[in-house]
C-alpha positions in Angstrom: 130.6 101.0 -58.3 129.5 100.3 -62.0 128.4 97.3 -61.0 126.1 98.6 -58.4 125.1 101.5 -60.4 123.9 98.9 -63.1 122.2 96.5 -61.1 119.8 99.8 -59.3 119.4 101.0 -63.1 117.9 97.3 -63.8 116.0 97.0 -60.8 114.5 100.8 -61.6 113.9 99.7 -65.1 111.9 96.6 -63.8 109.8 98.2 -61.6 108.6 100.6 -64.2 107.8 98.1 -66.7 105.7 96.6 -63.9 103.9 99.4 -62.9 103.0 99.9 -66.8 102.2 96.8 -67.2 99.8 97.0 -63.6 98.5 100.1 -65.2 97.4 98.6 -68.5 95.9 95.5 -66.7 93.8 98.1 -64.6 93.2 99.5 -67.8 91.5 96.7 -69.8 89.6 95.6 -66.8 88.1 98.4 -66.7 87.4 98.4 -70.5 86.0 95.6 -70.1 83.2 96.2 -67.2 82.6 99.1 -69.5 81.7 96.9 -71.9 79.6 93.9 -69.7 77.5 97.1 -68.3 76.6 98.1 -72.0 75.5 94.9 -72.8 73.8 94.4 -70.1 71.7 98.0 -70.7 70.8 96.5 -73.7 69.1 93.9 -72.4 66.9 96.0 -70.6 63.5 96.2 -71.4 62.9 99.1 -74.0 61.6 102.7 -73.4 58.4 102.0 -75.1 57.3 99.2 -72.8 58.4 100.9 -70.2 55.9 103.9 -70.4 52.8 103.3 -68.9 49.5 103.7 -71.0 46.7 105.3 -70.0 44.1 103.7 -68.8 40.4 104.9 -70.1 37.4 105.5 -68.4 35.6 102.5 -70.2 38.5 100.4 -70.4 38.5 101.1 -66.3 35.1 100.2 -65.6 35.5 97.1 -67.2 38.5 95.9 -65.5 36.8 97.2 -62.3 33.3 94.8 -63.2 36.5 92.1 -63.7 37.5 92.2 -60.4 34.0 92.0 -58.5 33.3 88.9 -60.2 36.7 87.3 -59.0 36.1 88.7 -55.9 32.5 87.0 -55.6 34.1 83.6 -57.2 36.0 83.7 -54.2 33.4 83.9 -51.9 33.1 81.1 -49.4 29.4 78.6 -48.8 27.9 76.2 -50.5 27.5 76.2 -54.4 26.0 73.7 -56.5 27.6 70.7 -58.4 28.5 72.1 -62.3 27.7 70.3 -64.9 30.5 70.8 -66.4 34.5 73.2 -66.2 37.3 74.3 -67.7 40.4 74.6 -65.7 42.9 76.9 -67.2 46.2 78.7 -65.5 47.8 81.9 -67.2 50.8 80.0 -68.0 48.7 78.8 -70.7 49.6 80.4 -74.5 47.4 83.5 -74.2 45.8 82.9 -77.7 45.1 79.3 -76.9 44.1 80.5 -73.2 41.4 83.2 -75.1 40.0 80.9 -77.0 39.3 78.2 -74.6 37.2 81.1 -72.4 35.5 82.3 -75.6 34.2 78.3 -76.6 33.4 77.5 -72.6 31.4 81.1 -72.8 29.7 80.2 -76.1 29.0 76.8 -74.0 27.9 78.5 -70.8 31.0 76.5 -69.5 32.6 78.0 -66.1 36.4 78.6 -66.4 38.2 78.3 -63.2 41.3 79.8 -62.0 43.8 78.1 -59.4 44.7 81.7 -58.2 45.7 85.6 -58.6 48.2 87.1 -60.9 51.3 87.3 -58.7 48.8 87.4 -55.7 47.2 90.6 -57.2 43.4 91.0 -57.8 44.1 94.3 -60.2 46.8 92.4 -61.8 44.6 89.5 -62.2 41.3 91.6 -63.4 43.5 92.8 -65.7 44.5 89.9 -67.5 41.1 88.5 -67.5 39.5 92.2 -69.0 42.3 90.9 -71.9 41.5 87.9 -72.2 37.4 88.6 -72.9 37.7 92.0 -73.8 37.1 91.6 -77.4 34.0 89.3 -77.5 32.6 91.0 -73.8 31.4 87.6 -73.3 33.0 85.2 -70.7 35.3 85.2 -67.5 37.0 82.8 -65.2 36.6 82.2 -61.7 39.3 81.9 -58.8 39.0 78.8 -57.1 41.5 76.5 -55.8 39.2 74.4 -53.6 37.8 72.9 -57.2 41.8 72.1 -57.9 42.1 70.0 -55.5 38.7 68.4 -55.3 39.4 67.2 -59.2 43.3 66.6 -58.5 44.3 69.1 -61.0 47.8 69.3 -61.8 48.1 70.5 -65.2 45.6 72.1 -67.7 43.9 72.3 -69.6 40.9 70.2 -68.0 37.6 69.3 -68.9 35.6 67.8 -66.2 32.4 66.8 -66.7 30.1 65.8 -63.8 26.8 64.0 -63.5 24.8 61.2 -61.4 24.0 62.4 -57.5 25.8 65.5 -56.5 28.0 64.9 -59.5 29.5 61.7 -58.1 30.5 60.7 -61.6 33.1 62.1 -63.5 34.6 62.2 -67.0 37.9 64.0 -67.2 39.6 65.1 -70.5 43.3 66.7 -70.7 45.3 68.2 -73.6 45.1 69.5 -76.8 41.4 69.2 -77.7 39.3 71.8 -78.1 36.2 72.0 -75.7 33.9 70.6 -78.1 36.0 67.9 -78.9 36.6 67.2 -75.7 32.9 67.2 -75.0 31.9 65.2 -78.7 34.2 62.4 -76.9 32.5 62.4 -73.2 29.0 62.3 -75.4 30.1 59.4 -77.2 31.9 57.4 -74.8 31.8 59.1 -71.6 29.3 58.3 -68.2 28.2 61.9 -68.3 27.4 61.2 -72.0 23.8 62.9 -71.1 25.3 65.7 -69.9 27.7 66.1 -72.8 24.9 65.9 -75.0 22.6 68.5 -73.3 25.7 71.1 -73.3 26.0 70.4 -77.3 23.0 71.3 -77.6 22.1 68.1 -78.6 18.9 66.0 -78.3 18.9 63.6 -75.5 17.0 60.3 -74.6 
């Protein structure tokens, strides 16, 4: 009878110390979620980029005159052969990416676009009113037909065209600067001509 007594005394005992030690398992687990989902709150984008900022009348208008000159650089028919343009993509660094559309706007240089912002024409307006906002000069156009008649894959490009219906073509990628890029087509390029005229330099 001792014996048995014992042995259900034992076997209680055991079962409580597992239960305890379920209960404190539960217990840290749940400490621990606790724990991942304050972490992960702090990665969360903060308060103060999360407020939206008002939008004024001017700065509205402008992004507005934005988006109806993408919408007219997407325009189908025929346009003429430029002399000369300046692929860029919003991937791009955004001060290098400014910089590029101020020099081709200085040049009278077109800048084209592959496409949208996420597929968005406000989104996209919105990034160009930021990229020409503080020199109001320039813009880029949206046109992926001019992609893939160069075979652009990465930019930034500078494609120069001359000869009939720009059938000859000097093509300049990387890290120069657009008037680099177009000092090297002048002086060894077979748009030389054209480089020169777009210098502003004399011709023969």
């Amino acid at each position: 009878m001792n014996k048995l007594l014992i042995f259900l005394l034992a076997l209680l005992t055991t079962g409580l110390a597992q239960a305890t030690e379920h209960t404190e398992n539960r217990q840290f687990i749940k400490e621990q979620l606790r724990l991942d989902r304050q972490r992960f709150q702090s990665l969360q984008t903060p308060d103060f980029l999360k407020q939206a900022r008002p939008v004024t009348l001017q700065d509205q208008s402008f992004i507005d005159a934005q988006a109806q000159q993408l919408r007219q650089s997407m325009q189908p028919g025929e346009r003429p052969v430029d002399a000369a343009l300046v692929f860029v993509s919003f991937s791009m660094p955004p001060d290098e990416l400014k910089q590029r559309v101020q020099d081709a706007a200085v040049l009278n240089i077109p800048v084209v676009i592959r496409g949208m912002v996420n597929g968005d024409m406000r989104a996209t307006a919105n990034a160009v009113a930021g990229l020409v906002k503080e020199s109001n000069t320039g813009g880029v156009q949206i046109d992926p037909t001019t992609f893939r008649k160069y075979n652009i894959t990465a930019v930034p490009v500078l494609i120069v065209a001359c000869g009939n219906q720009g059938d000859k073509v000097d093509r300049l990628q990387g890290d120069l600067t657009l008037h680099q890029a177009l000092k090297r087509v002048a002086e060894e390029g077979d748009c030389a001509q054209t480089a020169k005229s777009l210098l502003g330099e004399e011709t023969e």
